[in-house]
C-alpha positions in Angstrom: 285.1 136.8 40.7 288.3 136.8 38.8 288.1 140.7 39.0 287.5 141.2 42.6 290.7 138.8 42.9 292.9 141.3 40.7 291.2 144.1 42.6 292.2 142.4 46.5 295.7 141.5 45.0 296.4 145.5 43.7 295.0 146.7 47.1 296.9 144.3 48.7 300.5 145.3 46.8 299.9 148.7 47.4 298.7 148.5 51.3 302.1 146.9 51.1 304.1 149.3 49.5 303.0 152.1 51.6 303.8 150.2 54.9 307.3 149.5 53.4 307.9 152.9 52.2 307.4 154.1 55.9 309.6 151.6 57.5 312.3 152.3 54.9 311.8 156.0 55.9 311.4 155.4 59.7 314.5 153.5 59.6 316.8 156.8 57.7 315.4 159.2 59.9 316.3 156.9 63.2 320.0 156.4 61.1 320.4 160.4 60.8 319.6 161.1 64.3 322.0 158.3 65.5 324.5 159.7 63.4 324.0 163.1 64.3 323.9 162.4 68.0 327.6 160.5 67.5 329.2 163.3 66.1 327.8 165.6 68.8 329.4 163.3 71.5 333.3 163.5 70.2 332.5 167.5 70.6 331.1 167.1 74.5 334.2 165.1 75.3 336.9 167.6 73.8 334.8 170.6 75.5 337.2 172.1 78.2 334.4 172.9 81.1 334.1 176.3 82.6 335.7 176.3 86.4 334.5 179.8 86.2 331.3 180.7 87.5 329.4 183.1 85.0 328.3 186.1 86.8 324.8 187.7 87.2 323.9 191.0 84.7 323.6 193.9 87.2 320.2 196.0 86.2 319.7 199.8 85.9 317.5 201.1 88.5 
């Protein structure tokens, strides 16, 4: 009995462990998209828009 106890405790710790890990990673990955997704904005807003329409390539016939 006192075995099966060790063995539910280990499993238990590790189950754990893993479901911490992937929070802990969930949560970086969520943090360098929010970061990279700030310092794209600042470069939208100082972009000067073209007033210029952008013509058509003409093909070879």
């Amino acid at each position: 009995m006192k075995v099966f106890r060790y063995i539910t405790v280990l499993v238990g710790a590790a189950v754990t462990g893993l479901l911490v890990w992937r929070k802990v990673e969930s949560d970086r990955l969520r943090e360098d998209l929010w970061t990279q997704a700030e310092s794209i904005s600042p470069e939208k807003e100082t972009a000067v828009p073209r007033s210029e329409p952008v013509a058509a390539p003409v093909g070879r016939n």
